[in-house]
Phi, psi and omega in degrees: 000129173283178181285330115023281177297306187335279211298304198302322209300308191274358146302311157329274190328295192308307188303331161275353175273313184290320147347298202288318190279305189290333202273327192260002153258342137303335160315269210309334161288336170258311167331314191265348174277315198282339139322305164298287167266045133310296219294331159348273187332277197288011178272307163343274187320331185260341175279328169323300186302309185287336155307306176314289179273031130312311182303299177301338175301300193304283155036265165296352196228262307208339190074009155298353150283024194254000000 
């Protein structure tokens, strides 16, 4: 190999590692969005719940539940 291929061989090289490196941080960035909103999501879901029996407290204190 002249020196000519070397340098292209290891610009080849560098360019799949850094590819390969941009790929798995893009994974791990969509891992941590999808992580976030899950954790939204059921944060949502327990403020629902806990509005939901405030309502039913009063509800239940008001005689409207009957």
């Amino acid at each position: 190999m002249d020196h000519n291929q070397s340098m292209s061989y290891q610009a080849g090289q560098a360019k799949g590692e850094a590819q390969q490196k941009g790929s798995q941080m893009m994974d791990k960035a969509g891992n941590a969005a999808q992580s976030a909103k899950e954790s939204m999501k059921e944060a949502g879901q327990e403020v629902k719940a806990q509005a939901q029996g405030a309502a039913d407290a009063v509800k239940n204190a008001t005689g409207m539940n009957k």
